[in-house]
C-alpha positions in Angstrom: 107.5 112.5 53.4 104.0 111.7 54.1 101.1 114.1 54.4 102.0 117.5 55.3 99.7 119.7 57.6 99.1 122.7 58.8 97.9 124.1 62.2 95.9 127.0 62.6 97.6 129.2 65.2 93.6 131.1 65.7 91.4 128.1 65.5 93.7 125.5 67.0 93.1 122.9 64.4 95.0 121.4 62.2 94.4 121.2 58.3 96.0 118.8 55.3 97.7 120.0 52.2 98.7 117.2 50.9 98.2 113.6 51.5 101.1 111.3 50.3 100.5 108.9 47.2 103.1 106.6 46.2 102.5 107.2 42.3 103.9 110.6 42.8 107.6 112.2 43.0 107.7 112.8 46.6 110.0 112.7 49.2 110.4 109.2 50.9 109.6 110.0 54.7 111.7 110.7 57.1 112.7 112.5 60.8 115.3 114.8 61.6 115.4 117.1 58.3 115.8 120.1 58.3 112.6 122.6 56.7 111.8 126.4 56.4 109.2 128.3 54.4 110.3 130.7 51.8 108.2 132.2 49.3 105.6 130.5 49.8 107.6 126.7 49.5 108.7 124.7 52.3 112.3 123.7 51.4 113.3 120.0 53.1 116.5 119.2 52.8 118.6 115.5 54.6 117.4 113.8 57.8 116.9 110.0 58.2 114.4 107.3 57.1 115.4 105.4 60.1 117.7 103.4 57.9 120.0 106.0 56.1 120.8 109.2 56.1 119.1 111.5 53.9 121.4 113.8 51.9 118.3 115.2 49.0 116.5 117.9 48.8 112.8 118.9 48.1 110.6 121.7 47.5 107.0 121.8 48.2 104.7 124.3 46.2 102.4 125.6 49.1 99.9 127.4 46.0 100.1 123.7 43.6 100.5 121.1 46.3 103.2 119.3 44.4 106.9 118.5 45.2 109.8 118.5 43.2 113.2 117.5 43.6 116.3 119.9 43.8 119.6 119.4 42.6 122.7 120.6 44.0 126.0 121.0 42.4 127.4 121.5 46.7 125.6 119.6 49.0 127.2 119.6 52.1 128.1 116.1 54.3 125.6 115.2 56.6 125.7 113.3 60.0 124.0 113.3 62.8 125.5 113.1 66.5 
C-alpha cells in the first residue's frame, strides 16, 4: 500500500502514519481501491497494482499503526470499466 498520510484540514500540512516496510504484512500497493474510516480503521478493499486486479481486503489500526488482513466468506467480483 505504501505509506499512508494524513492531511491536516487546519494547518494545511500533511503528516505520516505509517511508512511501508517490506518485512511486514501489508498491503501490496495499488490505485483505484476503494477506502473509508470506521472506528477509527481505514478499511481498503480491491483496486489494481497496475498489473491485476485486486480482490483482498485490509484494515489499518489508526491507534497501533499496523495492518491486517480480512477474510471474506462473500467477496464480491470486481472489474473495472
Amino acid at each position: 500500500m505504501g505509506d499512508v498520510l494524513e492531511f491536516d484540514l487546519d494547518s494545511h500540512q500533511w503528516k505520516i502514519l505509517y511508512k511501508e516496510k517490506t518485512d511486514r504484512e501489508e498491503p501490496e500497493r495499488r490505485s483505484n481501491c476503494s477506502m473509508v474510516e470506521l472506528d477509527g480503521n481505514l478499511w481498503v478493499f480491491g483496486g489494481t497494482n497496475g498489473t491485476h486486479t485486486l480482490n483482498d481486503m485490509w484494515k489499518f489500526s489508526l491507534a497501533d499503526k499496523k495492518w491486517k488482513s480480512v477474510e471474506s466468506k462473500d467477496t464480491p467480483e470486481v472489474s473495472f470499466l
